[in-house]
NUKE-424036 format. One record per residue (C-alpha): x, z, y. Coordinates in steps of 0.5 Angstrom, whole numbers, padded with zeros to 4 digits, always signed. Layout:
<atoms>
XZY ...
</atoms>
This chain:
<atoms>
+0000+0000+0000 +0003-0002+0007 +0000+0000+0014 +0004-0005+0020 +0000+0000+0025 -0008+0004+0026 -0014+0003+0031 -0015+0007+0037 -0021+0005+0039 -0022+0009+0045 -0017+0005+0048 -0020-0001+0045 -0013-0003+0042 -0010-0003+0034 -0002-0001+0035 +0002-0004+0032 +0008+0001+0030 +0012-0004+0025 +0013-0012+0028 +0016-0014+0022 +0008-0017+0020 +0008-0021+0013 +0005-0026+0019 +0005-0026+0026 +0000-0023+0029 -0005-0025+0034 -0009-0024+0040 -0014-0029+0046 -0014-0029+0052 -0017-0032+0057 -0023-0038+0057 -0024-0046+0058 -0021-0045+0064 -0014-0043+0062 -0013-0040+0055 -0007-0036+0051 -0006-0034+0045 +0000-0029+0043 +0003-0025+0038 +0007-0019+0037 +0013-0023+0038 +0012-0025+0045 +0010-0032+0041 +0004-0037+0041 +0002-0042+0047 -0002-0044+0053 -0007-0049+0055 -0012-0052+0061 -0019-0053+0059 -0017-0056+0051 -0012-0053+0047 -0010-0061+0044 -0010-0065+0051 -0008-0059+0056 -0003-0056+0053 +0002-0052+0056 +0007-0048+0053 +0010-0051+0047 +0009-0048+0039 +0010-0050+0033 +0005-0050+0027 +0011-0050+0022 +0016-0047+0024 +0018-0039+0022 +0017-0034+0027 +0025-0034+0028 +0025-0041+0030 +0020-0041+0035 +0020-0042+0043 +0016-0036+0047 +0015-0032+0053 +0021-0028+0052 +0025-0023+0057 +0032-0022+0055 +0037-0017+0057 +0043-0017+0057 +0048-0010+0059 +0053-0012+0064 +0058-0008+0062 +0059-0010+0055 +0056-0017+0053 +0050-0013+0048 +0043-0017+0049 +0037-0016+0046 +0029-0019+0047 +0024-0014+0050 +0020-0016+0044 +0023-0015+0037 +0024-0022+0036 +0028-0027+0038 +0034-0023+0038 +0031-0018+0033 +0036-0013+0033 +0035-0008+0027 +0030-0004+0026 +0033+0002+0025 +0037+0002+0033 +0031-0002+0036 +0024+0002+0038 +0017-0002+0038 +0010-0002+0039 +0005-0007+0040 -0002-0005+0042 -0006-0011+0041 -0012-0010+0048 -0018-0014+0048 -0016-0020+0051 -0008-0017+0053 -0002-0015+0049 +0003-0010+0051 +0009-0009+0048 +0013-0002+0049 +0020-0003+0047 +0026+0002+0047 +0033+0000+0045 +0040+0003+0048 +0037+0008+0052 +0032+0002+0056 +0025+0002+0055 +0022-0004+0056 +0014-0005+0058 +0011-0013+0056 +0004-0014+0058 +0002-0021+0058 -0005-0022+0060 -0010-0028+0063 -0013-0025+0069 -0021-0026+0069 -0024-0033+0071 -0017-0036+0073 -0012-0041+0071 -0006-0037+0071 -0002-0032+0066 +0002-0026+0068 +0007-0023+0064 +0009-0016+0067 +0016-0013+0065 +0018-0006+0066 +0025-0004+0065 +0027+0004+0066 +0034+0007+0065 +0033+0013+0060 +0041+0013+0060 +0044+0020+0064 +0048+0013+0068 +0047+0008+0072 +0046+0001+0068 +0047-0006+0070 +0042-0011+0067 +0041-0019+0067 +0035-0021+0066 +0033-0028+0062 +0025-0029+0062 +0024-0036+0058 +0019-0041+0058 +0018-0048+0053 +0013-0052+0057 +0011-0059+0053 +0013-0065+0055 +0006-0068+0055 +0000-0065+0055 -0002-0068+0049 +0000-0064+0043 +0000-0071+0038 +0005-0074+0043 +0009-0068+0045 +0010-0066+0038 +0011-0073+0035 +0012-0079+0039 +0018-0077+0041 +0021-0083+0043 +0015-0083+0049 +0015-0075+0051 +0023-0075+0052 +0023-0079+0056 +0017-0077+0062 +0018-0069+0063 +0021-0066+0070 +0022-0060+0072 +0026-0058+0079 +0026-0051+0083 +0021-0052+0090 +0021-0046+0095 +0023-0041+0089 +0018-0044+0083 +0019-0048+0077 +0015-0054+0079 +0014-0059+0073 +0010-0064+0070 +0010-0071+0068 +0007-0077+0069 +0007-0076+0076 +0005-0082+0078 -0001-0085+0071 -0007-0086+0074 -0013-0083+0072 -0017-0085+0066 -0022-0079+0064 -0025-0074+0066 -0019-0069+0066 -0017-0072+0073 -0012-0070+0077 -0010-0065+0070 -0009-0070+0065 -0002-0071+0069 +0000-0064+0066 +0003-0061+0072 +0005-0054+0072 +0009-0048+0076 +0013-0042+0073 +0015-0036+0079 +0019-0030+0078 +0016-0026+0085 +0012-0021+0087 +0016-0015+0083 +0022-0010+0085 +0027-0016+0083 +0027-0022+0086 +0032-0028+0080 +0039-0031+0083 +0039-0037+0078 +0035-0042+0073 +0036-0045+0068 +0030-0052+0067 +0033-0055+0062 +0032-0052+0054 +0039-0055+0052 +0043-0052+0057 +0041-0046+0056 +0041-0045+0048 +0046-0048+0048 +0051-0050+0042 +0047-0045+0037 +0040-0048+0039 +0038-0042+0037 +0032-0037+0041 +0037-0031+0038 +0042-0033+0041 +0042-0037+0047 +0049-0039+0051 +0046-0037+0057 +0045-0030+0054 +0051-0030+0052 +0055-0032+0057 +0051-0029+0062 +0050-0034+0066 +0045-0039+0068 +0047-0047+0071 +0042-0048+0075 +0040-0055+0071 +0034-0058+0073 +0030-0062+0068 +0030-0070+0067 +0027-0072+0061 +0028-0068+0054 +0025-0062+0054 +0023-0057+0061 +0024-0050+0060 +0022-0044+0065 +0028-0040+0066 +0030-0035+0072 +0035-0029+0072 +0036-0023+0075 +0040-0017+0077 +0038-0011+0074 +0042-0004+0078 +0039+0001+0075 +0039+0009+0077 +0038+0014+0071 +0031+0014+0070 +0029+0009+0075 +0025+0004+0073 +0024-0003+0076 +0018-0008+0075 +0018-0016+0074 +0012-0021+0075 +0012-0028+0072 +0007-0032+0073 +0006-0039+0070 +0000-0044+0071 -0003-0051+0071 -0003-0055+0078 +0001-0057+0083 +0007-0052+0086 +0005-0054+0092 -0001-0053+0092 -0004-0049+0086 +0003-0045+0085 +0004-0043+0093 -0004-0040+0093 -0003-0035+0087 +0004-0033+0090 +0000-0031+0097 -0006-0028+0093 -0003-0025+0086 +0004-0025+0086 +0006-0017+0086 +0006-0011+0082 +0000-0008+0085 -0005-0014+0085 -0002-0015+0076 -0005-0008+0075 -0011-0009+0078 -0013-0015+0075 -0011-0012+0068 -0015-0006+0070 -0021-0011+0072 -0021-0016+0065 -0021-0008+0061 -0026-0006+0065 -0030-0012+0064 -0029-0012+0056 -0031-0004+0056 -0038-0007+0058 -0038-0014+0054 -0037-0010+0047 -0041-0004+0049 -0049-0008+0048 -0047-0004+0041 -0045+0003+0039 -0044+0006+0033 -0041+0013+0030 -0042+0014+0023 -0039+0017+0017 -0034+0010+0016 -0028+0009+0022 -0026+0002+0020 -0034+0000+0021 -0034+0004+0027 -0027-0001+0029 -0030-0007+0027 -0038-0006+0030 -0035-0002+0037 -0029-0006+0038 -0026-0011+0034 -0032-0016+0031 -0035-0016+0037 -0029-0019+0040 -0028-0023+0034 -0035-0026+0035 -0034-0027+0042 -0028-0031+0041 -0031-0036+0036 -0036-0036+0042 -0031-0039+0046 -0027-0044+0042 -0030-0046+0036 -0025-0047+0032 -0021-0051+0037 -0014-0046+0037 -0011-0041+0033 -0004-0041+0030 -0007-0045+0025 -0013-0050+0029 -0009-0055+0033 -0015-0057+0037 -0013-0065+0034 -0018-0065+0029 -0023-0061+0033 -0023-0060+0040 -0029-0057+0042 -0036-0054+0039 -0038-0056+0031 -0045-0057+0032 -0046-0053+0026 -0041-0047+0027 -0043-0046+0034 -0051-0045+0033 -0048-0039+0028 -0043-0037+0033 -0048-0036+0038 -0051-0030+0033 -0045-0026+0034 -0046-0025+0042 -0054-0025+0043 -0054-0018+0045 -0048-0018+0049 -0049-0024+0054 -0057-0027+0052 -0055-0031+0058 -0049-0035+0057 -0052-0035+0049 -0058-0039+0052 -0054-0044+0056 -0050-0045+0049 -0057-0047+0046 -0059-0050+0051 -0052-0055+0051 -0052-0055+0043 -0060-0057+0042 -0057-0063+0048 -0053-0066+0042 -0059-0066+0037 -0061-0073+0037 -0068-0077+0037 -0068-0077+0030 -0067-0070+0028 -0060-0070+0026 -0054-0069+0031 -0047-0070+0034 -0042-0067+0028 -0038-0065+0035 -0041-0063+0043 -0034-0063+0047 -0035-0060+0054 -0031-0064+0057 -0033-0071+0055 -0041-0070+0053 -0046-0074+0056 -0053-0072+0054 -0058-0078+0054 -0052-0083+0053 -0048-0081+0046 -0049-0086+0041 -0051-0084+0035 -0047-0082+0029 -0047-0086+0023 -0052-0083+0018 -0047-0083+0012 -0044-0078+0017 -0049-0073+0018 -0049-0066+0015 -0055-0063+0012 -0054-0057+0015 -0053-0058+0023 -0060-0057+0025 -0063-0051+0020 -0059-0047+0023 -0063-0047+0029 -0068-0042+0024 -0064-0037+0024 -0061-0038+0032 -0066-0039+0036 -0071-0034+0034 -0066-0029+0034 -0066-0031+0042 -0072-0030+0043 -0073-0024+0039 -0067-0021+0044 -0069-0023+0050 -0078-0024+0049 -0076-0030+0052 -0082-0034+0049 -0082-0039+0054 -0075-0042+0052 -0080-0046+0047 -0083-0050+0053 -0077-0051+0056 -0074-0059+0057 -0068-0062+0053 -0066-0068+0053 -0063-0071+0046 -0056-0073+0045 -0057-0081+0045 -0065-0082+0048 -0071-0079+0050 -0072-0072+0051 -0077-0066+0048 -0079-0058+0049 -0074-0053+0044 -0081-0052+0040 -0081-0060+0038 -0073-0060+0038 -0074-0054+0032 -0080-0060+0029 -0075-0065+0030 -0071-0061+0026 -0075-0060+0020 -0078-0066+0020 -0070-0069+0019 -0070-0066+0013 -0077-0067+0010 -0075-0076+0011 -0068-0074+0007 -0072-0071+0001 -0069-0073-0006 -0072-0075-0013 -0074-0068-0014 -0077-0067-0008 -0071-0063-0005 -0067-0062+0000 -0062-0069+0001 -0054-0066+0002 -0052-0073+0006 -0045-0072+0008 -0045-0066+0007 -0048-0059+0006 -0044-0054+0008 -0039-0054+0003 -0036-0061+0005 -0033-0060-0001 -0038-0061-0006 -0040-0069-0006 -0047-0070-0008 -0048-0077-0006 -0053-0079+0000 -0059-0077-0005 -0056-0072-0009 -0059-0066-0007 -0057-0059-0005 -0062-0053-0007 -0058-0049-0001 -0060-0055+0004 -0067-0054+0000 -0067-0045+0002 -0065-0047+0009 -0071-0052+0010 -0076-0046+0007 -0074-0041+0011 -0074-0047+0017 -0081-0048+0015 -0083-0041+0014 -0080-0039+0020 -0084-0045+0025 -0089-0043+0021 -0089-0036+0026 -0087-0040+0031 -0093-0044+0032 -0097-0038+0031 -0094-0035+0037 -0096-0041+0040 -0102-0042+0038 -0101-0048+0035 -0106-0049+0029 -0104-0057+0027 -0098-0055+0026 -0098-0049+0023 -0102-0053+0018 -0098-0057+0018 -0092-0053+0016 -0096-0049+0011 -0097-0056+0008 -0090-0057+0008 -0088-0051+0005 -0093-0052-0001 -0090-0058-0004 -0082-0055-0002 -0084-0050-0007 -0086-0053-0013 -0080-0057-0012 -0076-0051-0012 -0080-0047-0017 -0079-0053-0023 -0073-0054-0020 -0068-0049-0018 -0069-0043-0023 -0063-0043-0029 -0065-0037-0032 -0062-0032-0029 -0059-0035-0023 -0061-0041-0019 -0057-0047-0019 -0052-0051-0013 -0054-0058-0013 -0056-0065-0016 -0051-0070-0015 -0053-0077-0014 -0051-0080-0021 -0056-0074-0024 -0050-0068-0026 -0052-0061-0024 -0047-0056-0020 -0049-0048-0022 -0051-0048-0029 -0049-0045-0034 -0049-0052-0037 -0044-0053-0032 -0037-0054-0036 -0035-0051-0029 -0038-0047-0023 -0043-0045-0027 -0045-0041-0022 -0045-0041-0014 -0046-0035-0008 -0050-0039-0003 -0056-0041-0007 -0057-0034-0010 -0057-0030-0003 -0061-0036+0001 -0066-0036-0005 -0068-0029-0002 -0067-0030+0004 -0071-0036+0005 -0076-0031+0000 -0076-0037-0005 -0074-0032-0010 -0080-0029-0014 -0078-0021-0015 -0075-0022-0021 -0071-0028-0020 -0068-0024-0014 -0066-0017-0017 -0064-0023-0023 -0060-0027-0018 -0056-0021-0015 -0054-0018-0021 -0050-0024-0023 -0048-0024-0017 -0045-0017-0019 -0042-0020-0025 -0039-0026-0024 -0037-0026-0018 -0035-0019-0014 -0028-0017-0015 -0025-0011-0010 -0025-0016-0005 -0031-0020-0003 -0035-0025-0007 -0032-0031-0010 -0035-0037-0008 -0037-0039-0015 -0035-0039-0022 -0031-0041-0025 -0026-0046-0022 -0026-0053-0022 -0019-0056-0025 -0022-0062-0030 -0028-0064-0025 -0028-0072-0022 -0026-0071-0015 -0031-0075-0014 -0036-0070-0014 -0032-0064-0012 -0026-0065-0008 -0025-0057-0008 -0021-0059-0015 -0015-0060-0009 -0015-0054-0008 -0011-0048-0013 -0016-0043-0017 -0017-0038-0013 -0017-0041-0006 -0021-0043-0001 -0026-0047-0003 -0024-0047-0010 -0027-0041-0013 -0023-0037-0007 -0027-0032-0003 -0030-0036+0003 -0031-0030+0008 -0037-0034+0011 -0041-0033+0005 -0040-0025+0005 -0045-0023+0009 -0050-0027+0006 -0050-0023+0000 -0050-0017+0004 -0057-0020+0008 -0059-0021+0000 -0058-0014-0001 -0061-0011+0004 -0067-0014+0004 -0068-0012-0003 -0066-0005-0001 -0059-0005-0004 -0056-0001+0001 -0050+0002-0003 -0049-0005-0006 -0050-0008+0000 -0045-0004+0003 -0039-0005-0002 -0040-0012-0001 -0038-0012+0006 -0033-0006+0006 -0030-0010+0001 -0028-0016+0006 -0028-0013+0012 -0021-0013+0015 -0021-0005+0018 -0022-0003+0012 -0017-0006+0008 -0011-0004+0013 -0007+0000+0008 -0006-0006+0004 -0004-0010+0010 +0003-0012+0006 -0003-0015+0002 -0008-0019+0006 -0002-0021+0011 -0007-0024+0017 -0009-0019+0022 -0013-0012+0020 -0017-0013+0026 -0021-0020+0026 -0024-0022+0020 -0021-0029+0016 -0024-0036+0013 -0022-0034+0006 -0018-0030+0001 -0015-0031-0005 -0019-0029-0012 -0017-0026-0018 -0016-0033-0021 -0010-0034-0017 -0003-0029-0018 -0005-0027-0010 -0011-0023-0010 -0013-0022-0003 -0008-0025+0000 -0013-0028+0006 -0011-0034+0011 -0014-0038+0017 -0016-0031+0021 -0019-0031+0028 -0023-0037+0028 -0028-0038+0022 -0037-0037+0022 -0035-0031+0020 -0035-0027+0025 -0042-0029+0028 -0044-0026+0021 -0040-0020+0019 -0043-0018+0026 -0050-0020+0026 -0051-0017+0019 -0048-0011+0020 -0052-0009+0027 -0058-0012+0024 -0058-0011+0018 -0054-0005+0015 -0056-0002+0022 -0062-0004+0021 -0063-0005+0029 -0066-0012+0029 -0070-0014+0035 -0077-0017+0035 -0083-0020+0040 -0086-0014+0040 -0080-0010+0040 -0075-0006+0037 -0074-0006+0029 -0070+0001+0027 -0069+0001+0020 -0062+0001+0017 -0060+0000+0009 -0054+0004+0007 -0050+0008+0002 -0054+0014+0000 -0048+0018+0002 -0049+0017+0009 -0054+0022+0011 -0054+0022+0018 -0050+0017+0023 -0051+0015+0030 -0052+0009+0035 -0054+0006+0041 -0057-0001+0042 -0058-0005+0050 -0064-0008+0049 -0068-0011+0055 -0066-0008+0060 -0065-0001+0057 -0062+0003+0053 -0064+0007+0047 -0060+0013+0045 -0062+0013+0036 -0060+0018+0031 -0061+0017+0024 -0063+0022+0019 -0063+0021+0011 -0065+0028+0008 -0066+0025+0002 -0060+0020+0001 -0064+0014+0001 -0061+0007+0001 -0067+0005+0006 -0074+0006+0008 -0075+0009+0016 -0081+0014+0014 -0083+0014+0022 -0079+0015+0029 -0079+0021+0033 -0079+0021+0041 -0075+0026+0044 -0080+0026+0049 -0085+0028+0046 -0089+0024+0040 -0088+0020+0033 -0089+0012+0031 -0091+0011+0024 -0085+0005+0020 -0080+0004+0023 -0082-0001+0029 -0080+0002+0036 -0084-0002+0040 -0084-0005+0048 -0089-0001+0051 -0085+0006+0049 -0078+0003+0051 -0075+0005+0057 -0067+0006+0059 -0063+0013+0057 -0069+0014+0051 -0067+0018+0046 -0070+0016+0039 -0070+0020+0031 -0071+0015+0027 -0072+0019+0019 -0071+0016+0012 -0077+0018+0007 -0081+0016+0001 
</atoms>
């Protein structure tokens, strides 16, 4: 067992105390405006609007930690020629001489440091709604006498914005990048003199400026070209600069710009002094000179770092939780909610992992699940990313697989090739939008206006039919759900008419749930209409979907069945068993049945494969999942997204301690003492991890940026918490271990803020007898409704028979 470091959940951070992770460790800052990742080695990059086409500092998706570029500072001791980083790496000194800390913040990191008696204090960060960064580096002499330090920060920048041609086209990008000192900064860029072509404007020309000002110490030297300062080494470790202690003052002329500025350090025994960088998109002359006038000192820093945690403290606070488990209050109050609002933000454009290349910008269908993880935080912005999504729906129900910001045009996107469309995209619209306007009461939204991606437009209420009415087109000879393109898994090929019995779950919940919708409306035809619907999707499913004593995945096109126990492999899959309870296809019996197998075939300690067993022999043909190694991602791994589905299943069934060992089993702050296992970061939630049937059980890779995030999230505050919004109010009715009996939370909710202690005398696993008001009063069931809300309400909600 490992731990690289622990929660402090008060500070809203996790500290690492090792920094010699089995992988680097990350942490966001930032928006779409101006975006960085960082990691505990003072590595990671910087980008403008896109993480693929306004890339800034350079980062390299291949190479070690060691061989990285970074937003280093170097010190180096006047007296004896002695350099080491303010971060462990590049240098490295050893660990047994060289002091760290790294308290990874909700968007900022802070690197705390001692070697040599002086202690360094890194604090790298994106202030808010701006388009800039700062790294801020305290340096204090802890020595009896005076020491005398150079400091070296560094800063790669690419050669073009573009990451396609700054890392492969070589021949191209070393040739245009520039970088010279005007009035004190680092002015660089390229292409100063390409017209402009699209929607990036004056940007796509890839200026940027770098300054060291503002701090106690102002630089004496630079250093503008990468090779002259690394020097013959070439090594981030070791650069001649350092060594030598001196900078050339070389400008940058093709080849690659970096941002180097030395500095003189004179300090006195316990004096401590402060440098403040500042790297930005735009012209030095323009955007460079307004950020010095404005924010340029140590004083304005530290009140643009105060601000960005104060407005975190408020963002993640829509939720709280104290209950009996540490590592779920962590990933409920802090580190989930975090997680979600990242996946908010970038999709799965940027990461250590994402480039951005092959998406840059919101996956229709990941991006609807996303918004699930934020609707209690932010119901506004949550409303306006709908809003946006529901635009790249097209006339004919379907979607555009990507909306880019930048470059989308609702009303004038051409439409996508149909052996293109994903089943999928649309039916998450039944679990979002509902989930909107249970949240808000914002009944109207149904009414409001919204073009489709190609032509035309409609209210959300016909975009949601639009929706169903896609799929009904696209039925099988079964009467199920077409898988199309794909289905979710993009793995499983089915053939444009193979059918999914995922899909099919999907459009009944879909129906089911308009069918809801359009009461609340009062629209009898349509609620006919759907009953109707919903009447011959059943018939299907009962003759089709029940293998006995599971449900089965999918009909390929040429008649071969997935998730049977006929099947030679992948007898059995995750999703159809959770979603058939979810969806209430599931009879009762099939449903205890479907999750008991679940149980059996498919739990291990860390999390629920995604079926069993693992494809070796299939035609790849039928199931690309066969490239992947057994045990990992797609191929019988355990695909993070699908865990709380199960969770959801469980709950609904009243499993609370099943329920409960399903998502422990995968969520991260759990799994901190196997840190040295897992390797990612103990404080997000990953893509997936390696199953038993691979030599590396519970290794887990892709951290940050997954569905699931949004999920994990909205399963453990809506279901294990049981704090599920409605129309008419707030449904108080939690599914847990009989162990737990008695908790606390508190829940913001339509303008108010209610105060609720659980208790469980029995040790159930569910079941809300009644709700008792502290100010007098008692409401049978577990629903608080509208009309006894108000802010600062103290509530008992009591488990009974």
């Amino acid at each position: 067992m490992t731990a690289y470091g622990y929660f402090d959940d008060p500070a809203h951070e996790y500290i690492l105390t090792r920094p010699d992770t089995p992988q680097p460790w990350s942490m966001y800052s930032g928006d779409r405006k101006y975006g960085a990742i960082y990691t505990q080695h003072a590595t990671g990059y910087s980008f403008t609007r896109s993480p693929s086409k306004g890339r800034l500092l350079r980062y390299s998706y291949v190479l070690p930690p060691a061989a990285q570029p970074g937003r280093y500072f170097y010190l180096r001791d006047a007296a004896d020629g002695d350099f080491w980083s303010s971060s462990w790496r590049p240098v490295a000194k050893p660990l047994s001489e060289y002091e760290t800390r790294c308290h990874m913040g909700t968007a900022y990191m802070c690197i705390k440091s001692r070697y040599r008696k002086i202690a360094t204090e890194t604090t790298y960060f994106v202030p808010l709604e701006q388009e800039f960064e700062y790294w801020v580096l305290q340096v204090r002499n802890e020595d009896k006498e005076t020491r005398v330090l150079d400091c070296f920060s560094y800063a790669e920048f690419t050669s073009v914005w573009d990451i396609f041609h700054d890392e492969f086209n070589q021949q191209y990008a070393n040739a245009i990048a520039v970088c010279h000192l005007r009035d004190g900064m680092a002015d660089g860029g390229n292409m100063p003199h390409m017209p402009m072509k699209d929607d990036f404007g004056e940007r796509h020309q890839s200026r940027w400026w770098y300054m060291l000002q503002g701090g106690d110490v102002m630089p004496h030297a630079h250093e503008f070209e990468r090779d002259t300062f690394l020097g013959d080494t070439g090594s981030y470790a070791n650069p001649e600069a350092v060594r030598n202690g001196s900078c050339r003052n070389s400008e940058a002329y093709g080849d690659t710009a970096s941002g180097v500025f030395q500095s003189r350090l004179t300090l006195q025994p316990g004096e401590m002094k402060t440098l403040v960088v500042i790297v930005g998109a735009g012209k030095a002359e323009q955007a460079g000179k307004r950020i010095r006038a404005e924010f340029a000192s140590v004083g304005r820093a530290e009140e643009e770092l105060l601000k960005l945690k104060t407005h975190w403290r408020q963002r993640l606070g829509a939720i709280h939780v104290h209950s009996p488990d540490a590592a779920f209050n962590s990933m409920v109050n802090v580190w989930g909610a975090y997680n979600a609002f990242m996946t908010f933000e970038w999709s799965r454009s940027c990461s250590l992992v994402y480039t951005g290349m092959d998406r840059d910008g919101y996956g229709y269908r990941d991006t609807v699940q996303d918004i699930l993880g934020v609707l209690p935080s932010i119901p506004d912005l949550s409303k306006e990313r709908l809003k946006l999504m529901l635009s790249g729906q097209e006339s004919l129900g379907g979607a555009q697989p990507v909306v880019d910001p930048v470059f989308f045009k609702a009303g004038k996107m051409p439409l996508t090739d149909p052996v293109k469309q994903r089943a999928d995209d649309c039916m998450w619209y039944f679990n979002t939008i509902p989930a909107y306007v249970a949240e808000t009461g914002d009944l109207d939204f149904y009414h409001e206006v919204i073009p489709y991606a190609d032509h035309g437009e409609g209210t959300v209420y016909q975009h949601l039919r639009k929706a169903i009415e896609f799929n009904l087109n696209h039925l099988g000879e079964r009467g199920l759900a077409c898988g199309l393109h794909a289905d979710w898994n993009d793995c499983i090929t089915l053939g444009f008419r193979g059918e999914s019995l995922f899909v099919s779950f999907q459009l009944r919940l879909a129906l089911v749930t308009f069918s809801t919708i359009a009461t609340q409306l009062n629209r009898p035809e349509d609620i006919g209409w759907a009953q109707a619907e919903l009447e011959k999707l059943d018939r299907a499913l009962k003759e089709h979907s029940w293998d006995g004593k599971w449900f089965k995945r999918a009909f390929t096109e040429s008649g071969e069945v997935f998730g049977s126990r006929e099947s030679p492999e992948g007898q059995i899959f995750l999703n159809p068993q959770s979603w058939a309870v979810i969806s209430g296809a599931a009879t009762p019996e099939q449903a205890e049945s479907a999750m008991d197998q679940v149980e059996n075939r498919l739990s291990c300690e860390y999390g629920l494969a995604l079926h069993d067993s693992c494809f070796v022999h299939t035609d790849w043909d039928l199931m690309h999942a066969v490239l992947y190694l057994k045990g990992a991602k797609e191929n019988g791994g355990i695909f993070q997204h699908t865990q709380s589905w199960a969770v959801i299943a469980d709950c609904l069934l009243g499993h609370g301690a099943r329920a409960y060992q399903h998502h422990r089993a995968y969520m991260p702050a759990a799994q901190n003492s196997q840190a040295g296992i897992r390797q990612v970061e103990p404080y997000v939630y990953a893509q997936w991890t390696h199953t038993r049937e691979s030599p590396k059980p519970g290794r887990s890779r892709l951290p940050w940026l997954s569905g699931t995030a949004a999920w994990s999230y909205f399963s453990a505050t809506h279901y294990i918490l049981g704090l599920r919004p409605e129309p008419g109010g707030l449904r108080i009715d939690p599914c847990i271990p009989p162990e737990w009996t008695g908790f606390e939370m508190e829940r913001s909710f339509r303008g108010a803020r209610i105060y609720i202690r659980v208790e469980n005398p029995e040790g159930l696993e569910h079941g809300v007898r009644c709700l008792r008001l502290e100010s007098g009063g008692e409401v049978q069931g577990s629903l608080l409704p509208l009309h006894k809300l108000k802010d600062g309400l103290k509530v008992t909600a009591v488990m009974g028979r």
